[in-house]
C-alpha positions in Angstrom: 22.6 -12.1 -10.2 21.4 -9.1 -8.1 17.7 -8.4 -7.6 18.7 -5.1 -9.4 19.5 -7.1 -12.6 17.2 -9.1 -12.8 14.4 -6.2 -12.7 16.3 -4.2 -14.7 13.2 -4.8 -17.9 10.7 -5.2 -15.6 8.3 -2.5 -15.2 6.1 -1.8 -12.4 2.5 -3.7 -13.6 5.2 -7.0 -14.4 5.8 -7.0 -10.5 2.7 -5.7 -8.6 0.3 -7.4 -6.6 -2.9 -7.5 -9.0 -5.4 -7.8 -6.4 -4.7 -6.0 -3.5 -7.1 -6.1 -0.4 -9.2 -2.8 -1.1 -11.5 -0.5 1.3 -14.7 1.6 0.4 -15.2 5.4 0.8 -17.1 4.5 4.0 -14.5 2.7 6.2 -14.2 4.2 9.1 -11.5 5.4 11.7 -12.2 2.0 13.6 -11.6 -0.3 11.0 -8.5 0.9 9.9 -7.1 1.0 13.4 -7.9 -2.2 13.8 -6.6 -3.0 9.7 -3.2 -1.6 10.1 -2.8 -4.1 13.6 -1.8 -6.6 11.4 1.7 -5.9 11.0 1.9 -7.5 7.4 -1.0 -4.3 5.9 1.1 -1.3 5.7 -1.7 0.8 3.7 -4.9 0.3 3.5 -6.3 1.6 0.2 -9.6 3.3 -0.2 -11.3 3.1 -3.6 -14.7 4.5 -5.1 -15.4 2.1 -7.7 -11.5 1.0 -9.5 -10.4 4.9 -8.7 -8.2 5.2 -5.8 -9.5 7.9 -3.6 -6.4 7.6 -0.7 -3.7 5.4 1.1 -3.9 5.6 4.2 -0.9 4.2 6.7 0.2 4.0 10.5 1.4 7.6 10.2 -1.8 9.4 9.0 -3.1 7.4 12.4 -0.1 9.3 13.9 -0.2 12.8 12.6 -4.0 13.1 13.3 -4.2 12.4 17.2 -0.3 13.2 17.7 0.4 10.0 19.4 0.9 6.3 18.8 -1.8 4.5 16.3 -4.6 3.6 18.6 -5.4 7.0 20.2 -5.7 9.0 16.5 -7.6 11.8 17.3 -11.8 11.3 16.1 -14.3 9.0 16.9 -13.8 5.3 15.7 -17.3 5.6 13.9 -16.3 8.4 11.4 -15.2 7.7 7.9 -11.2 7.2 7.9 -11.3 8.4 3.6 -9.8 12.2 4.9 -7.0 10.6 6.9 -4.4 9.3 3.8 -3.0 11.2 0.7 -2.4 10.1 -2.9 1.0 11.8 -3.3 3.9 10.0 -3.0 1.9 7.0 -2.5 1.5 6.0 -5.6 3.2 4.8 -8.7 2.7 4.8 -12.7 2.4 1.0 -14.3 5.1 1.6 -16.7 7.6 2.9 -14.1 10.4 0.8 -14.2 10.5 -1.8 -11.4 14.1 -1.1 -10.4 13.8 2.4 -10.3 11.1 2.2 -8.5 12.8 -0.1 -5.7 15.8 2.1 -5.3 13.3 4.6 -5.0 11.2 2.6 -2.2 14.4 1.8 -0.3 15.5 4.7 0.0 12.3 6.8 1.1 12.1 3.4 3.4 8.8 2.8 1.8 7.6 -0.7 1.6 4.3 0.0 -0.4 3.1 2.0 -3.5 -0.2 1.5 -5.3 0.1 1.5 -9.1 -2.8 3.5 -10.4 -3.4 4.6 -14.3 -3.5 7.8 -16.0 -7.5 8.1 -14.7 -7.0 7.5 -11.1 -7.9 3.7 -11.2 -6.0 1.2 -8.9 -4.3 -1.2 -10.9 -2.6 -3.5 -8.3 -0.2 -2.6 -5.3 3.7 -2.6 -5.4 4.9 -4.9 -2.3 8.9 -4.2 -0.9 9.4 -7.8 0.2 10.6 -7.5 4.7 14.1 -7.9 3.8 14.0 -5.7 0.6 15.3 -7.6 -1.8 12.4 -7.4 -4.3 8.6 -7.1 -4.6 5.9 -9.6 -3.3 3.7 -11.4 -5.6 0.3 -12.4 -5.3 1.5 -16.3 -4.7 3.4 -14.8 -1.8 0.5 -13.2 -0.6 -1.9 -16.2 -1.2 0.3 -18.1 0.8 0.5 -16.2 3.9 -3.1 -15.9 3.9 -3.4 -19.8 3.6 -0.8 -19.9 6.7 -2.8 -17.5 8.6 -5.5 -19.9 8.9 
C-alpha cells in the first residue's frame, strides 16, 4: 500500500509531532544559529505562551545577512522573533494528512507547524528525510535517545 493510501483518512493532528521543541519570544540571533546547526531542526518555532508568534528556518538566516547561515546580518545578542514568518509555515489540524504531504513535497518543504484557529501551536508536521511520510514523536524520542 502507498504511503498515499494509507493517509488517505488521516488528518493532520493524527500525524503531527505533539511536542515539538519550542523557543521563547527572547531567543536570540545566536541561539538559533547555533539551533538550526543541527541538521535534523529545520525550524525553530517561537511561541509566547501556546500561540505561535514565527517559524523561523536556515533561509530567514539567509535572506537577512545575504549570505550563508552563520554570517546573517545583526548581532548574535538580539532577539531572532523578527527573523521568520507564519505564512506558509503553517498548517490547520484538520487538513488532511495526504494533501498536506503532496503539498510539502512539492513546495520541498519538510516542516509545517499545526496551529488552531487562535494562533496556538498544536504540534509540528515532520516530512520524514526520504519523504515517504511524517515523523512521530517515537521517531523523534529515539533519535534523541541515540544522540546521547
Amino acid at each position: 500500500m502507498t504511503t498515499m493510501a494509507l493517509l488517505a483518512d488521516v488528518t493532520v493532528a493524527e500525524a503531527m509531532v505533539r511536542h515539538p521543541k519550542v523557543h521563547g519570544a527572547a531567543t536570540t540571533l545566536g541561539e538559533v544559529r547555533r539551533i538550526l546547526t543541527d541538521d535534523h531542526v529545520h525550524a525553530v518555532l517561537i511561541v509566547a505562551g501556546r500561540r505561535l508568534v514565527t517559524v523561523i528556518e536556515r533561509v530567514d538566516l539567509n535572506r537577512a545577512s545575504g549570505a550563508d547561515p552563520d554570517s546573517a546580518a545583526g548581532d548574535d545578542d538580539q532577539p531572532a522573533v523578527s527573523l521568520g514568518r507564519l505564512t506558509g509555515r503553517v498548517v490547520a489540524p484538520a487538513a488532511s494528512a495526504a494533501d498536506t504531504l503532496r503539498a510539502m513535497t512539492s513546495a520541498g518543504r519538510r516542516r509545517l507547524a499545526v496551529v488552531d484557529n487562535d494562533g496556538a501551536l498544536l504540534g509540528l508536521l515532520c516530512l520524514k528525510r526520504r519523504g515517504n511520510g511524517f515523523c512521530s514523536d517515537d521517531d523523534v524520542r529515539a533519535r534523541r535517545l541515540d544522540s546521547r
